[in-house]
Structures are given as C-alpha cells and as structure tokens.
C-alpha positions as CSV (number, residue, x, y, z in Angstrom):
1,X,0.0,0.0,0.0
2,X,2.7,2.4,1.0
3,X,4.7,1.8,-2.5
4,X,1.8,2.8,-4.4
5,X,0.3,5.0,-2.6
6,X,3.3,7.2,-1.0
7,X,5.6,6.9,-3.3
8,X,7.4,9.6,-1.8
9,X,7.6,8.0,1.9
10,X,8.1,4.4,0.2
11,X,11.7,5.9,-2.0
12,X,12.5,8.7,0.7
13,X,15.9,10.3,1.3
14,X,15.5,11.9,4.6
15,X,12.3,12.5,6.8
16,X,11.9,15.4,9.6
17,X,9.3,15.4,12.3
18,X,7.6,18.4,13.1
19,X,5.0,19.2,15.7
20,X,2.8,16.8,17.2
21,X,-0.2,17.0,19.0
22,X,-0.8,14.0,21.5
23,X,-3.9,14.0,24.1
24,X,-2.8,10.0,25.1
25,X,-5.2,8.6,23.4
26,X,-4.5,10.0,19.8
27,X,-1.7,11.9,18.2
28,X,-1.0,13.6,14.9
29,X,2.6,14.3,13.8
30,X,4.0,16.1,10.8
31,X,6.2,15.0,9.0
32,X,8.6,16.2,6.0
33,X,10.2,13.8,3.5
34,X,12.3,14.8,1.1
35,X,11.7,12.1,-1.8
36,X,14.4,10.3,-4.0
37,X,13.8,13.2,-6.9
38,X,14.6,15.5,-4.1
39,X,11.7,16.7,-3.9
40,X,10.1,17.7,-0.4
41,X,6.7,17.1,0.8
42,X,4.5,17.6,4.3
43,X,2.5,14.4,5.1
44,X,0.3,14.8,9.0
45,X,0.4,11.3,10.3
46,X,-3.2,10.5,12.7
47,X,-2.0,7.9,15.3
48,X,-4.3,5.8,17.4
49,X,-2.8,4.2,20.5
50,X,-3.7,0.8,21.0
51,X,-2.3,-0.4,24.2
52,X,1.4,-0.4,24.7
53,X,1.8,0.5,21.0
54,X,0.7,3.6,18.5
55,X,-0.8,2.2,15.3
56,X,-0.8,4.9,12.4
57,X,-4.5,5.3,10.9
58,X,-4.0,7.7,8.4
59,X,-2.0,9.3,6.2
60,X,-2.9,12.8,4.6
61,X,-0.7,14.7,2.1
62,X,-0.9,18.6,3.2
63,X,-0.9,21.6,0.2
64,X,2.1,23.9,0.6
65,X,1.5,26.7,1.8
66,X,3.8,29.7,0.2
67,X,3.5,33.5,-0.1
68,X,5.0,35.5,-2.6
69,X,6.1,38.9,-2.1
C-alpha cells in the first residue's frame, strides 16, 4: 500500500518530524520527506494508541502553503 500509494515516503531520502499533537489517546505528527527526486513534501500522520503501541491510521498529504512577495 505504501509503494503505491506514498511513493514519496516508500523511496525517501531523509524525513523530519515536526510538531505533534498527543492528548494520550491519539496523536497527529507532521512530518517532511524529502523524496528520492529530491523533492520535499508535508505528510500529517493521525495515530491511534492501541495499548502499549501507537498504530498509524491515516496518512494525509498537506498543500504547501507559500507566499510570494
């Protein structure tokens, strides 16, 4: 699933984690990853904990968000 759908996490060169938001139950991390092509994307991982162990259930691809001037 990741391969065809994330192509960009699957073949990543480097990934940096941004905020997240945690309220022990749920979390939602950010996350950059910068993809073979070098290309850089934001993805906001939703996490769900499920005992001892977070379990991703969802992936969302965010827009850019740029201003020119």
């Amino acid at each position: 699933m990741v391969r065809r759908g994330y192509p960009a996490i699957a073949q990543s060169a480097s990934a940096t984690f941004g905020l997240t938001f945690d309220n022990g139950d749920e979390a939602v991390v950010n996350v950059r990853v910068v993809g073979a092509d070098q290309e850089a994307v934001t993805y906001q991982y939703l996490l769900r904990r499920s005992g001892e162990v977070w379990r991703i259930t969802g992936v969302v691809l965010l827009k850019e968000q740029t201003t020119e001037v």
